[in-house]
PATOR-192315 format. One record per atom (N, C-alpha, C): x, y, z; atom name; residue in three letters. Coordinates in nm, 3 decimals, padded with zeros to 5 digits. Layout:
! PATOR-192315
+---------+---------+---------+------+-----+
|      c1 |      c2 |      c3 | atom | res |
+---------+---------+---------+------+-----+
|       X |       Y |       Z |   CA | ala |
...
+---------+---------+---------+------+-----+
This chain:
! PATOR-192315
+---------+---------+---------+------+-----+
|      c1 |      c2 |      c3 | atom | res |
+---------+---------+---------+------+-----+
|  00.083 | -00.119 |  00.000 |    N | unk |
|  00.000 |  00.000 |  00.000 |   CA | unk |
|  00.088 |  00.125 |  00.000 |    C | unk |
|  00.171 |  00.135 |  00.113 |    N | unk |
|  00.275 |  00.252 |  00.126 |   CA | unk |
|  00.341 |  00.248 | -00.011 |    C | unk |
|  00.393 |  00.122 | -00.084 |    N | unk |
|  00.475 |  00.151 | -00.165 |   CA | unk |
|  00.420 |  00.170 | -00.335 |    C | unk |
|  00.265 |  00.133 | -00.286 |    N | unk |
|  00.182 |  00.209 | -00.426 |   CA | unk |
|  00.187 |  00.393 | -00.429 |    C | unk |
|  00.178 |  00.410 | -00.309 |    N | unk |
|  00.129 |  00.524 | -00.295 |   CA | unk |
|  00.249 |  00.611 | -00.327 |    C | unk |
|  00.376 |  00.589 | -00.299 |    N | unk |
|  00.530 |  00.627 | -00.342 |   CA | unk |
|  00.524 |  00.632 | -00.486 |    C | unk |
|  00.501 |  00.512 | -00.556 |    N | unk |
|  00.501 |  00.479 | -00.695 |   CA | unk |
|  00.418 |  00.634 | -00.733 |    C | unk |
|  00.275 |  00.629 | -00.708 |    N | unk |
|  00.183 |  00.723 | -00.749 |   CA | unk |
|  00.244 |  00.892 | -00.675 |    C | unk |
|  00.295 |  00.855 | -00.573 |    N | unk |
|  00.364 |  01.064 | -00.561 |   CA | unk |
|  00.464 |  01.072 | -00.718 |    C | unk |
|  00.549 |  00.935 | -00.667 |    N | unk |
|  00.685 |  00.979 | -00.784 |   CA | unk |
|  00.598 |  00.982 | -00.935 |    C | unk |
|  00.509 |  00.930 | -01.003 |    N | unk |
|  00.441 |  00.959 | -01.098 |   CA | unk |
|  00.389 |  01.066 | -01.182 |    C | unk |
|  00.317 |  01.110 | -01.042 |    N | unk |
|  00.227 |  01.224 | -00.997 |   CA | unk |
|  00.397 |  01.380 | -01.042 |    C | unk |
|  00.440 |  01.345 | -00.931 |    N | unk |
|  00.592 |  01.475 | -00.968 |   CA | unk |
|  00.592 |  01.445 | -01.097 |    C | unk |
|  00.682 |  01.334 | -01.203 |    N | unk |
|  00.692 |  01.288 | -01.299 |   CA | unk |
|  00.594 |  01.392 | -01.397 |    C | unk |
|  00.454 |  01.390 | -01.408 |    N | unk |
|  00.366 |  01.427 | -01.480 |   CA | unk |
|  00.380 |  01.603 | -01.483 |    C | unk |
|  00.397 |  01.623 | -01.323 |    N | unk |
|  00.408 |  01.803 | -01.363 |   CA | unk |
|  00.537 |  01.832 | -01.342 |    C | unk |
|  00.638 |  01.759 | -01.384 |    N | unk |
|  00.799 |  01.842 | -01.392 |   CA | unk |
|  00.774 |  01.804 | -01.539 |    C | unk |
|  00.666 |  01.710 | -01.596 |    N | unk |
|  00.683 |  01.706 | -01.782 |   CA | unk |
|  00.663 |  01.804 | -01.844 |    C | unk |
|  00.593 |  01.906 | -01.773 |    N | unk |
|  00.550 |  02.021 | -01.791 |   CA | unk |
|  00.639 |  02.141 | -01.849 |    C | unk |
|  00.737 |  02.074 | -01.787 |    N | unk |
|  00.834 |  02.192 | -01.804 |   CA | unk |
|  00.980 |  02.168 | -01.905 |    C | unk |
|  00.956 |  02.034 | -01.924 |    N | unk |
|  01.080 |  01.931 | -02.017 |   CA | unk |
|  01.055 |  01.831 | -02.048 |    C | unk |
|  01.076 |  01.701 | -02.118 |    N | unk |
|  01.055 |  01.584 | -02.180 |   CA | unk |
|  01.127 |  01.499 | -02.089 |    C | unk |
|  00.996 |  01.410 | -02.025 |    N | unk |
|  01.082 |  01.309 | -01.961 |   CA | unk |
|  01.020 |  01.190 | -02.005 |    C | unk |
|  01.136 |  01.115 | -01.961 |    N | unk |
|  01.148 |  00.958 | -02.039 |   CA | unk |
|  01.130 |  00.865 | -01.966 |    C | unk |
|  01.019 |  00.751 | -01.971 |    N | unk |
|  00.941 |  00.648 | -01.852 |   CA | unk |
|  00.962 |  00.561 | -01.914 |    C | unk |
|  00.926 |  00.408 | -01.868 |    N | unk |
|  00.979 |  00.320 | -01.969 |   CA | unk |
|  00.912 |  00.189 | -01.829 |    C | unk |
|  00.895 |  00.064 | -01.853 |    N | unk |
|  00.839 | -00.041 | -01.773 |   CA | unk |
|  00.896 | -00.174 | -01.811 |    C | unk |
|  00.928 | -00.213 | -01.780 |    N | unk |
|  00.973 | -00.367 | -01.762 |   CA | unk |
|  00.851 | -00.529 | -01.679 |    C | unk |
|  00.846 | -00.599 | -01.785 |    N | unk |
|  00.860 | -00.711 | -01.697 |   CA | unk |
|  00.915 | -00.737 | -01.677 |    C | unk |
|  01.006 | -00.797 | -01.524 |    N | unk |
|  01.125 | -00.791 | -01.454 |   CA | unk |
|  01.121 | -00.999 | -01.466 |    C | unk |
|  01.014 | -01.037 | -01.411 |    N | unk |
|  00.938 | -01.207 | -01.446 |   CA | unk |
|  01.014 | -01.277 | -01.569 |    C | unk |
|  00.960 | -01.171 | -01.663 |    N | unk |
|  01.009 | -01.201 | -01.813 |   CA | unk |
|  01.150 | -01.197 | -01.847 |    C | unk |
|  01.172 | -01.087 | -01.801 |    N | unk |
|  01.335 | -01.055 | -01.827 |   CA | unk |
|  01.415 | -01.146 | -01.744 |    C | unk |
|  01.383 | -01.200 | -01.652 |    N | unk |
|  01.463 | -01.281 | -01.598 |   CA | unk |
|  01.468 | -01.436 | -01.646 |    C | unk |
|  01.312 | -01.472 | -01.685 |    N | unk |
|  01.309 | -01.602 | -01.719 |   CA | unk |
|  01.372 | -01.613 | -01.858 |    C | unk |
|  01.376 | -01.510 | -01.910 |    N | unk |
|  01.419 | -01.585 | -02.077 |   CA | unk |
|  01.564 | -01.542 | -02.099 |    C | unk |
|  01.669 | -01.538 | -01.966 |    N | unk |
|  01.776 | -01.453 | -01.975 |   CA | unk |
|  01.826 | -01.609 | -02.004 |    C | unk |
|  01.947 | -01.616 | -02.035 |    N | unk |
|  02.032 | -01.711 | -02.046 |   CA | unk |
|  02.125 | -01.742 | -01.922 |    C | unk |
|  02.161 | -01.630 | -01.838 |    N | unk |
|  02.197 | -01.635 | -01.719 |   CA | unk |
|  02.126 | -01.764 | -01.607 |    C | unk |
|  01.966 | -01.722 | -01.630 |    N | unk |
|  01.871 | -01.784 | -01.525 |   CA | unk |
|  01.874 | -01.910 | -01.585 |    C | unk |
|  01.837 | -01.934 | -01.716 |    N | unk |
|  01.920 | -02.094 | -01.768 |   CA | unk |
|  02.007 | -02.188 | -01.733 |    C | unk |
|  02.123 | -02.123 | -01.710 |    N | unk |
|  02.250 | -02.144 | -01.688 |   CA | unk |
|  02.204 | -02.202 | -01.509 |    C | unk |
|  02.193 | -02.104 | -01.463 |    N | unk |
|  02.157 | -02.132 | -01.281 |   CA | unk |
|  02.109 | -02.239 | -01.285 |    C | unk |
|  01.972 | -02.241 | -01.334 |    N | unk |
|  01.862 | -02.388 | -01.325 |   CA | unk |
|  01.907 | -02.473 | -01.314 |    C | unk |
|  02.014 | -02.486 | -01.401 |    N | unk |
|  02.043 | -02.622 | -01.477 |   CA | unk |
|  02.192 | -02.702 | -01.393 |    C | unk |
|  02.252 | -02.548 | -01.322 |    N | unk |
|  02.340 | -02.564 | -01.217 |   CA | unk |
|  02.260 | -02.647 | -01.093 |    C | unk |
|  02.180 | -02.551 | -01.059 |    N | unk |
|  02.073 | -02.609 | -00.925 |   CA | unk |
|  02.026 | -02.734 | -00.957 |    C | unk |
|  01.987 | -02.773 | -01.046 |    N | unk |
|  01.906 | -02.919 | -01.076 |   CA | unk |
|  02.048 | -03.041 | -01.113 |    C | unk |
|  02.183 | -03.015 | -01.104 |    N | unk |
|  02.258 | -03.123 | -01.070 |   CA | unk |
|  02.313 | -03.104 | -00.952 |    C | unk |
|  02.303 | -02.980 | -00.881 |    N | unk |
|  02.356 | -03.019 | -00.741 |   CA | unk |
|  02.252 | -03.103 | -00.666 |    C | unk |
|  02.115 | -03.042 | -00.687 |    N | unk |
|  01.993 | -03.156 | -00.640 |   CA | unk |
|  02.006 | -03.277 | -00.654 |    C | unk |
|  02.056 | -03.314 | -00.826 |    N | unk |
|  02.011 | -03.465 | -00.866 |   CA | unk |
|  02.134 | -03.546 | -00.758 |    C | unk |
|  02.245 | -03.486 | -00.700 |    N | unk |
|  02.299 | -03.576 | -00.660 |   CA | unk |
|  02.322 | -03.566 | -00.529 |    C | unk |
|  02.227 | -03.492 | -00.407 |    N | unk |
|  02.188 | -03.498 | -00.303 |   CA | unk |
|  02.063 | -03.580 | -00.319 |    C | unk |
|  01.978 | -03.563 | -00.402 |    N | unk |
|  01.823 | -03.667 | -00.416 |   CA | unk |
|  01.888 | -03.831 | -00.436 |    C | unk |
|  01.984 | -03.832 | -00.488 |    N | unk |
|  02.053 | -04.009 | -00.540 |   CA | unk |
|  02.104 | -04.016 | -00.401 |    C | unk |
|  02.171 | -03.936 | -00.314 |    N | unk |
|  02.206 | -04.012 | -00.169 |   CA | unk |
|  02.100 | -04.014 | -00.107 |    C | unk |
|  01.996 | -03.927 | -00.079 |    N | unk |
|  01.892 | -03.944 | -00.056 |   CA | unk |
|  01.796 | -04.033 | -00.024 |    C | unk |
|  01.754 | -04.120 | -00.219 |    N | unk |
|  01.700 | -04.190 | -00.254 |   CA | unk |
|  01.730 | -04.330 | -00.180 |    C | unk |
|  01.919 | -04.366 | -00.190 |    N | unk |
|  01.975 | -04.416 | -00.130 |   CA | unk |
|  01.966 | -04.546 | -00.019 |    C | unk |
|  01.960 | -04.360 |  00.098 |    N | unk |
|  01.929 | -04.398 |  00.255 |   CA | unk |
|  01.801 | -04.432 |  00.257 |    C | unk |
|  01.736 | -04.401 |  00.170 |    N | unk |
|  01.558 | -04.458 |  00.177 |   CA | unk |
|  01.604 | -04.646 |  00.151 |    C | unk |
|  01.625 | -04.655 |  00.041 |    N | unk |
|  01.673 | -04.791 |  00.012 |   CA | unk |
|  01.673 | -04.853 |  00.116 |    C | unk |
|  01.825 | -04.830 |  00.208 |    N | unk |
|  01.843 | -04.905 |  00.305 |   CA | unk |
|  01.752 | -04.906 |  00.443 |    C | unk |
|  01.731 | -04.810 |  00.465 |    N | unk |
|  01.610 | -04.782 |  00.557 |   CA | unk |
|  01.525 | -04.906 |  00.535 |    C | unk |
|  01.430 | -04.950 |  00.384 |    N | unk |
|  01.341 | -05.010 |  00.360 |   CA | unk |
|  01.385 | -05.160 |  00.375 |    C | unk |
|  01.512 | -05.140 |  00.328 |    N | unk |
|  01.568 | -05.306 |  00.400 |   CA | unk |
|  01.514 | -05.374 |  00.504 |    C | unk |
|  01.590 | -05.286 |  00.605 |    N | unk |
|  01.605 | -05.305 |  00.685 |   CA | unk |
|  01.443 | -05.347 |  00.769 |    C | unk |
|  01.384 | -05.248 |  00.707 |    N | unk |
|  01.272 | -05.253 |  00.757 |   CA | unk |
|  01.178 | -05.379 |  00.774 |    C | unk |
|  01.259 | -05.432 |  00.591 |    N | unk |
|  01.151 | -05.567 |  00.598 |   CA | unk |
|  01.210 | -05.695 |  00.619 |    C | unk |
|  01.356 | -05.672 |  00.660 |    N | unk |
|  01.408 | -05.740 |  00.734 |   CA | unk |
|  01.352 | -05.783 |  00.872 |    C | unk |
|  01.305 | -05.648 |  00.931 |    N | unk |
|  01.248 | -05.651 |  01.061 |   CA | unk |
|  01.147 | -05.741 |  01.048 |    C | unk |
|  01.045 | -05.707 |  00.947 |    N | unk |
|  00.893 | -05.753 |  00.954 |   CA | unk |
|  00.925 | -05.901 |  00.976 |    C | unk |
|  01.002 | -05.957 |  00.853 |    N | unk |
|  01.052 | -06.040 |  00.785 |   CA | unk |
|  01.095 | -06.146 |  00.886 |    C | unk |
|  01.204 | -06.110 |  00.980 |    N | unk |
|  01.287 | -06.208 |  01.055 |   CA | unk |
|  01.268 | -06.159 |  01.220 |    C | unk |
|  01.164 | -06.117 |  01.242 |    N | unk |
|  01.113 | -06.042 |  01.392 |   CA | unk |
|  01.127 | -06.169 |  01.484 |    C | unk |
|  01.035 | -06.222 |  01.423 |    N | unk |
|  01.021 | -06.376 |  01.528 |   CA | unk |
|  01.111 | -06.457 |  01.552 |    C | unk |
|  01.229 | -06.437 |  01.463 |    N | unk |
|  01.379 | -06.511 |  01.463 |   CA | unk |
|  01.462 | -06.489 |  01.524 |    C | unk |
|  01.447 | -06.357 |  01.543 |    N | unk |
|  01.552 | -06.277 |  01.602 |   CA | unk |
|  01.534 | -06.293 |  01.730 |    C | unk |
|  01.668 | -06.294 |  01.863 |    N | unk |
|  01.698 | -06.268 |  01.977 |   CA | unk |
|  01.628 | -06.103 |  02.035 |    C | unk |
|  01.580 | -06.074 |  02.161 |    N | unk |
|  01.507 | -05.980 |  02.250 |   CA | unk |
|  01.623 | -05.903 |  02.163 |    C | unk |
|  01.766 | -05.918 |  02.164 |    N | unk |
|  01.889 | -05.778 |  02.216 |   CA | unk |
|  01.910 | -05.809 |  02.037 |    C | unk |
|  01.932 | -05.872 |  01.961 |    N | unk |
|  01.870 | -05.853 |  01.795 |   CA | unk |
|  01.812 | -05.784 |  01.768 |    C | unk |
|  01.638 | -05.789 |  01.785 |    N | unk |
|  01.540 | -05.722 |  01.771 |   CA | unk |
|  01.572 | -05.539 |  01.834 |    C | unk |
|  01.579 | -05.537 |  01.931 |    N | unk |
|  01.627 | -05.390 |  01.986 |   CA | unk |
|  01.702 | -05.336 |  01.906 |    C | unk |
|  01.809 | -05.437 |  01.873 |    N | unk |
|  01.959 | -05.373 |  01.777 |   CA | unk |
|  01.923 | -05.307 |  01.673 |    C | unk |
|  01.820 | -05.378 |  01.616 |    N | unk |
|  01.740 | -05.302 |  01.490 |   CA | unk |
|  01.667 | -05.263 |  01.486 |    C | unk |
|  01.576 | -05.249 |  01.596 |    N | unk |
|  01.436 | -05.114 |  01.608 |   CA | unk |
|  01.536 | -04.961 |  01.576 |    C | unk |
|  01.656 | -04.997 |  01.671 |    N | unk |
|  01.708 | -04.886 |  01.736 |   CA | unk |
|  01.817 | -04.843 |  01.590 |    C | unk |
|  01.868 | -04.957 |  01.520 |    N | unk |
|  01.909 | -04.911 |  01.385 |   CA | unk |
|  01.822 | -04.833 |  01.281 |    C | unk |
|  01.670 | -04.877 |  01.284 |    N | unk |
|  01.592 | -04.840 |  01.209 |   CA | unk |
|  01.565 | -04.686 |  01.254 |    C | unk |
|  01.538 | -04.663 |  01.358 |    N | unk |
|  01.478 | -04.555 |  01.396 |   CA | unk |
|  01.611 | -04.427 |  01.364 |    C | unk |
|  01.722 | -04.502 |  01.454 |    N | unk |
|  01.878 | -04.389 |  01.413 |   CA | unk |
|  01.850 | -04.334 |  01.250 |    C | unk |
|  01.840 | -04.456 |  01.186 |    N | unk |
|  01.837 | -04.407 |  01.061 |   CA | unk |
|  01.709 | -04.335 |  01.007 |    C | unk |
|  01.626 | -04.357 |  01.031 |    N | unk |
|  01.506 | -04.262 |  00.999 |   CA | unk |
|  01.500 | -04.143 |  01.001 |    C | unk |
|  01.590 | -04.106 |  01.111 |    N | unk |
|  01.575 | -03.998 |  01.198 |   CA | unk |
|  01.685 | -03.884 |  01.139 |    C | unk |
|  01.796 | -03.991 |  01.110 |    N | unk |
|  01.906 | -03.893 |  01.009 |   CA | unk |
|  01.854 | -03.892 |  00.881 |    C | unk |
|  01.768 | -03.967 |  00.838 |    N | unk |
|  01.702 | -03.938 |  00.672 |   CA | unk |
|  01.637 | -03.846 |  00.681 |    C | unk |
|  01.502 | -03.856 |  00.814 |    N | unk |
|  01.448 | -03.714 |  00.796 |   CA | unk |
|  01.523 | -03.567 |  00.827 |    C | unk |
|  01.645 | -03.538 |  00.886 |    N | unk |
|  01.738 | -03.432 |  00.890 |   CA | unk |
|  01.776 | -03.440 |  00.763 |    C | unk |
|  01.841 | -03.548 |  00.712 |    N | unk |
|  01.921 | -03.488 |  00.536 |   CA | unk |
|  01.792 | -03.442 |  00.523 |    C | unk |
|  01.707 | -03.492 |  00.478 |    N | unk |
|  01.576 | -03.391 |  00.378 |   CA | unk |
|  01.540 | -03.273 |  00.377 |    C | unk |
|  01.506 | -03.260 |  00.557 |    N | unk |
|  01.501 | -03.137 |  00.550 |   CA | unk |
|  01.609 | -03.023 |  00.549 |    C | unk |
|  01.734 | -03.125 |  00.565 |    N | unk |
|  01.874 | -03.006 |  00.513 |   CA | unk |
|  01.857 | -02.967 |  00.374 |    C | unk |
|  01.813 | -03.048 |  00.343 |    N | unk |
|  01.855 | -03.036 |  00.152 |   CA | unk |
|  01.713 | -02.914 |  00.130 |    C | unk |
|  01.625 | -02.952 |  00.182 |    N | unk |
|  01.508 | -02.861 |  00.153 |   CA | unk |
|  01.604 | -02.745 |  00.147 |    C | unk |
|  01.642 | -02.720 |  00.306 |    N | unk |
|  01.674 | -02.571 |  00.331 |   CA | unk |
|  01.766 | -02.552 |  00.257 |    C | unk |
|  01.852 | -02.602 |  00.177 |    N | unk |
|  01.975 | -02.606 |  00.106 |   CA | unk |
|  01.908 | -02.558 | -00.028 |    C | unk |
|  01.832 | -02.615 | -00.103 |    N | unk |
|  01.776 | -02.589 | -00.167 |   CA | unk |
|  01.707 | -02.459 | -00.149 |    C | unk |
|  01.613 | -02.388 | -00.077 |    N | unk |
|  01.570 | -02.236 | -00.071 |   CA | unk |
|  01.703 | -02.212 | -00.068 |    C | unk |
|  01.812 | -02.187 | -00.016 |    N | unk |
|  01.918 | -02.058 |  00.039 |   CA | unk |
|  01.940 | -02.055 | -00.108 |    C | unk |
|  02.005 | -02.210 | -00.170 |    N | unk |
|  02.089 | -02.170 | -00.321 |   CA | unk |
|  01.995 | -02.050 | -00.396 |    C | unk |
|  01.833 | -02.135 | -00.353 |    N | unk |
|  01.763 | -02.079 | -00.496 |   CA | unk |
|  01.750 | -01.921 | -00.471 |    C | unk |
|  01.745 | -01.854 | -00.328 |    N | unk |
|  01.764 | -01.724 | -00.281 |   CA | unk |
|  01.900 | -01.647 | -00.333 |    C | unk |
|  01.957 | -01.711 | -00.364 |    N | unk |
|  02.124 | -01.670 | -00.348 |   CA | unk |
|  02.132 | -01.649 | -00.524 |    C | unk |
|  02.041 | -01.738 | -00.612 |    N | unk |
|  02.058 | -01.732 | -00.745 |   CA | unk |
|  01.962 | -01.621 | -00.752 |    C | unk |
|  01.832 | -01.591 | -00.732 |    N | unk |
|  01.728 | -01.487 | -00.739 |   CA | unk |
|  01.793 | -01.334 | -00.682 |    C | unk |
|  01.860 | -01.376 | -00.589 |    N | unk |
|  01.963 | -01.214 | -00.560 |   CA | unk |
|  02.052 | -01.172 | -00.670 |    C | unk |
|  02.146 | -01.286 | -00.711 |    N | unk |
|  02.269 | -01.262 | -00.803 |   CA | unk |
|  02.194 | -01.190 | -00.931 |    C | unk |
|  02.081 | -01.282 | -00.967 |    N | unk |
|  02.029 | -01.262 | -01.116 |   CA | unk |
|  01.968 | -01.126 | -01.119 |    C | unk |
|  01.892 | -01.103 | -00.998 |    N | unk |
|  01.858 | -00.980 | -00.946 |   CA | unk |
|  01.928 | -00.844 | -00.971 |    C | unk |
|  02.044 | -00.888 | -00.925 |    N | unk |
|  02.128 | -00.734 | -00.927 |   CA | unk |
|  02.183 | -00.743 | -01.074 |    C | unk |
|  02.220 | -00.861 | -01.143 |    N | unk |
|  02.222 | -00.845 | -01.281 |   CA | unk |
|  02.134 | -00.815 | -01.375 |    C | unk |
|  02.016 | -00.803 | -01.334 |    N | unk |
|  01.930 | -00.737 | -01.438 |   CA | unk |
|  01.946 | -00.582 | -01.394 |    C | unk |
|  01.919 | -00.550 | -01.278 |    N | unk |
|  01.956 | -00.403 | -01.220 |   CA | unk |
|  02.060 | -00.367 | -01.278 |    C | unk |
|  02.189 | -00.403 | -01.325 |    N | unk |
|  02.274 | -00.377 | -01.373 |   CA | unk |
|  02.254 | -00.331 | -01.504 |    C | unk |
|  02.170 | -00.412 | -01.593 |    N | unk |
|  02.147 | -00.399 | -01.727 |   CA | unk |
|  02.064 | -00.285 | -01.771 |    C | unk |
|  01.921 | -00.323 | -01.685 |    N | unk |
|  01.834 | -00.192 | -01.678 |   CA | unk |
|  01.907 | -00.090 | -01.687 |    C | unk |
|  01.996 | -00.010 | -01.565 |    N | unk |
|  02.064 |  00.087 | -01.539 |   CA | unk |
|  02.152 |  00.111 | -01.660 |    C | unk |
|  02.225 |  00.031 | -01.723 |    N | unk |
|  02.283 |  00.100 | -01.800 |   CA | unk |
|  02.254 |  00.081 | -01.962 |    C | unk |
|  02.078 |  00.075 | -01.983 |    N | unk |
|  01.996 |  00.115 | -02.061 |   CA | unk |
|  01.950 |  00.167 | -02.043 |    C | unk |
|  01.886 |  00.269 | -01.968 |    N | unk |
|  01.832 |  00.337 | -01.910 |   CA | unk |
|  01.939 |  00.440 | -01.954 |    C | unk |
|  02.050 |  00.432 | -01.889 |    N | unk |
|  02.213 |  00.573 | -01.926 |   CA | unk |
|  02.200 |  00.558 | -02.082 |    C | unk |
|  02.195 |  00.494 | -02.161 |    N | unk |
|  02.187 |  00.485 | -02.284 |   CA | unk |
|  02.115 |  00.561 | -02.367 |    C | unk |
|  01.987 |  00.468 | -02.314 |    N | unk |
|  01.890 |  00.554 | -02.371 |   CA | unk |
|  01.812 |  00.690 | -02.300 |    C | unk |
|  01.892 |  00.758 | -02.205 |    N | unk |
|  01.856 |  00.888 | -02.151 |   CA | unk |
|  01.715 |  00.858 | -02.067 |    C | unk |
|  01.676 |  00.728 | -01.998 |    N | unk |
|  01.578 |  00.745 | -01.918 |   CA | unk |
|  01.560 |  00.759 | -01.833 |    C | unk |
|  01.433 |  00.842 | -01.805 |    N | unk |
|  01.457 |  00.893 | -01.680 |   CA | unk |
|  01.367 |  00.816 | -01.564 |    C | unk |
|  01.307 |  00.709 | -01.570 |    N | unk |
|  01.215 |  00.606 | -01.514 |   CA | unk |
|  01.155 |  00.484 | -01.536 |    C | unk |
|  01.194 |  00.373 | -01.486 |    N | unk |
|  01.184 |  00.263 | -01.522 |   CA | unk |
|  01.112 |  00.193 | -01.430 |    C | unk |
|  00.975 |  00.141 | -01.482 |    N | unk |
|  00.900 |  00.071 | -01.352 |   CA | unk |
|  00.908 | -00.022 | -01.411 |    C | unk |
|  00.837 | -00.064 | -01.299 |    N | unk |
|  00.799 | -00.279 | -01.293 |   CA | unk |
|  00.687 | -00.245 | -01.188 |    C | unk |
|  00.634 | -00.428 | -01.240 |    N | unk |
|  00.485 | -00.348 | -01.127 |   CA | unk |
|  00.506 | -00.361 | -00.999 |    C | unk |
|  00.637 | -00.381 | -00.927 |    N | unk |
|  00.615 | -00.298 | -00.773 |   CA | unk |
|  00.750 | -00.220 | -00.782 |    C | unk |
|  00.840 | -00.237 | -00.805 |    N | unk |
|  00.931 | -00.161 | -00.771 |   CA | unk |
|  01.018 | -00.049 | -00.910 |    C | unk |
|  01.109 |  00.019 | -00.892 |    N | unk |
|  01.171 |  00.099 | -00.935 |   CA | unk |
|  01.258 |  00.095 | -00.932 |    C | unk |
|  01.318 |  00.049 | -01.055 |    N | unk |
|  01.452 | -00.025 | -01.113 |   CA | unk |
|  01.566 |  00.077 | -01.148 |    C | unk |
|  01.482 |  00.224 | -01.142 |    N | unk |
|  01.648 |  00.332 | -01.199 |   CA | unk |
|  01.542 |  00.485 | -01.238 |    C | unk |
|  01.596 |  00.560 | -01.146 |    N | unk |
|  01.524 |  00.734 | -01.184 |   CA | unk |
|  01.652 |  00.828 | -01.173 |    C | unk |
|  01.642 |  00.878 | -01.250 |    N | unk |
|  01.754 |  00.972 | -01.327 |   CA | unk |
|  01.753 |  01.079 | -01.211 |    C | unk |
|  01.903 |  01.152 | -01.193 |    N | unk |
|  01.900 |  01.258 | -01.130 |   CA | unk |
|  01.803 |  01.376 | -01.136 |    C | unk |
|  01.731 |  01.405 | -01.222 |    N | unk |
|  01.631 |  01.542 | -01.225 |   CA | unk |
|  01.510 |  01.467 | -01.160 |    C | unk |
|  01.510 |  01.363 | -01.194 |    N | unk |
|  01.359 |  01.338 | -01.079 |   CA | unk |
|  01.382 |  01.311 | -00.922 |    C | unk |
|  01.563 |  01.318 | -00.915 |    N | unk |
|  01.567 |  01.227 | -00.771 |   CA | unk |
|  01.531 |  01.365 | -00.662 |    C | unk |
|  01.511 |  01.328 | -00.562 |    N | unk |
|  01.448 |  01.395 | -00.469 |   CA | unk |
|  01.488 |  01.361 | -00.350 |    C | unk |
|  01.625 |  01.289 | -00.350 |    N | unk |
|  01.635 |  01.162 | -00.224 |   CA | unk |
|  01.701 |  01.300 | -00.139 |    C | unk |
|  01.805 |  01.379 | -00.226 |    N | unk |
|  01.899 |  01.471 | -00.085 |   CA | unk |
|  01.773 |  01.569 | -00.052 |    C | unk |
|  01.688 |  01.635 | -00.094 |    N | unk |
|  01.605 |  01.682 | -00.034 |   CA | unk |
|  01.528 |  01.671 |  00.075 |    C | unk |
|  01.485 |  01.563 |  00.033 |    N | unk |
|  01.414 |  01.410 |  00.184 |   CA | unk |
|  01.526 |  01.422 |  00.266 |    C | unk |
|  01.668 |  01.413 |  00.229 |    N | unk |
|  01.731 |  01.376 |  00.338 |   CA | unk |
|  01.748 |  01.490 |  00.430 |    C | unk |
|  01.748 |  01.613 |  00.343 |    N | unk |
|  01.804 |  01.741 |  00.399 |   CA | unk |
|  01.648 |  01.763 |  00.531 |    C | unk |
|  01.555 |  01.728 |  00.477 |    N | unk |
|  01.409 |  01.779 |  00.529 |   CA | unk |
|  01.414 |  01.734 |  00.656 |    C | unk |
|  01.471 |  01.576 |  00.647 |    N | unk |
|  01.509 |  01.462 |  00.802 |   CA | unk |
|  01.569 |  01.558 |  00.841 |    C | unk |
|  01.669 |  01.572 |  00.848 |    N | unk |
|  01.809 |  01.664 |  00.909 |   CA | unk |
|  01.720 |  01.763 |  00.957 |    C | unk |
|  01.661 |  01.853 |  00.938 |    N | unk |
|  01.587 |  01.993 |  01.021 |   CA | unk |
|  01.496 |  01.900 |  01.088 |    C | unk |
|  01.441 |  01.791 |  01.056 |    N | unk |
|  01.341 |  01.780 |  01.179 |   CA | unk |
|  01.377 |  01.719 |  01.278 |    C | unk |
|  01.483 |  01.661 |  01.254 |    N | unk |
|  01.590 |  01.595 |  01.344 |   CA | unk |
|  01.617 |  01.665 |  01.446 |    C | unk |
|  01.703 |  01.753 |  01.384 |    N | unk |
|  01.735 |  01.863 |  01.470 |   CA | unk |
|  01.657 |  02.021 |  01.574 |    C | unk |
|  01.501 |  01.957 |  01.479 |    N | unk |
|  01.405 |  02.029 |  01.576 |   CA | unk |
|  01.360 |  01.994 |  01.669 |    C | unk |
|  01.385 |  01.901 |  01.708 |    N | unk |
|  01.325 |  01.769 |  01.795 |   CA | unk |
|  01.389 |  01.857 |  01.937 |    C | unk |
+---------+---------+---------+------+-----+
């Protein structure tokens, strides 16, 4: 909400400083631009073999887990009291570290995929920005945020100067 309403002041200025000179707006799908980059390609395809070969150890420890398991079912009645224990207590150890890898790998999985969505992130910011210098623009949206506004629209040392007196009126 706050940051529609930012969008719509900086707009709003935008429309009556046009008044007085030609300014240059411009919009991006940021979605788009990222998915059909070759960069974000490249990542995917990175991320989906570090996966495939945490999911194969994975898959693995499931394997043996299931052994074991029907080993249990399997040879319960055969087995000695301190047998039987040996392998409840094998089964369960191991269960218990299968369900930790998983959910490591989960979380392993968000951080990478966070860590690729940042990188790719500031590389499109990069690009924008210096199309934007190129082509002399002076505003570049996306539908929430604001990817690059040219010095004649910026307004930031003003804001800052405005803090500073009320700061200091306090």
């Amino acid at each position: 909400m706050l940051r529609n309403r930012l969008l719509l002041s900086v707009l709003l200025l935008v429309a009556w400083e046009a008044k007085a000179e030609s300014i240059s707006i411009a919009v991006i799908d940021p979605t788009r631009v990222v998915e059909q980059s070759p960069q974000y390609e490249a990542a995917r395809r990175e991320l989906q073999r570090e996966v495939a070969k945490r999911e194969e150890q994975l898959r693995e420890q499931q394997r043996q887990l299931a052994k074991l398991q029907e080993r249990l079912e399997r040879d319960a009645a055969l087995m000695s009291t301190e047998e039987l224990q040996r392998l409840r207590n094998d089964i369960r150890n191991r269960d218990r570290k299968l369900k930790y890898a998983q959910a490591e790998a989960r979380e392993d999985l968000t951080l990478r995929q966070n860590e690729m969505r940042t990188k790719l992130g500031r590389q499109v910011e990069e690009v924008v920005t210096e199309l934007a210098r190129e082509k002399k623009i002076d505003l570049i949206v996306s539908g929430e945020d604001v990817f690059y506004f040219s010095r004649r629209i910026d307004i930031s040392d003003e804001v800052v100067q405005r803090m500073r007196e009320k700061y200091r009126a306090k």
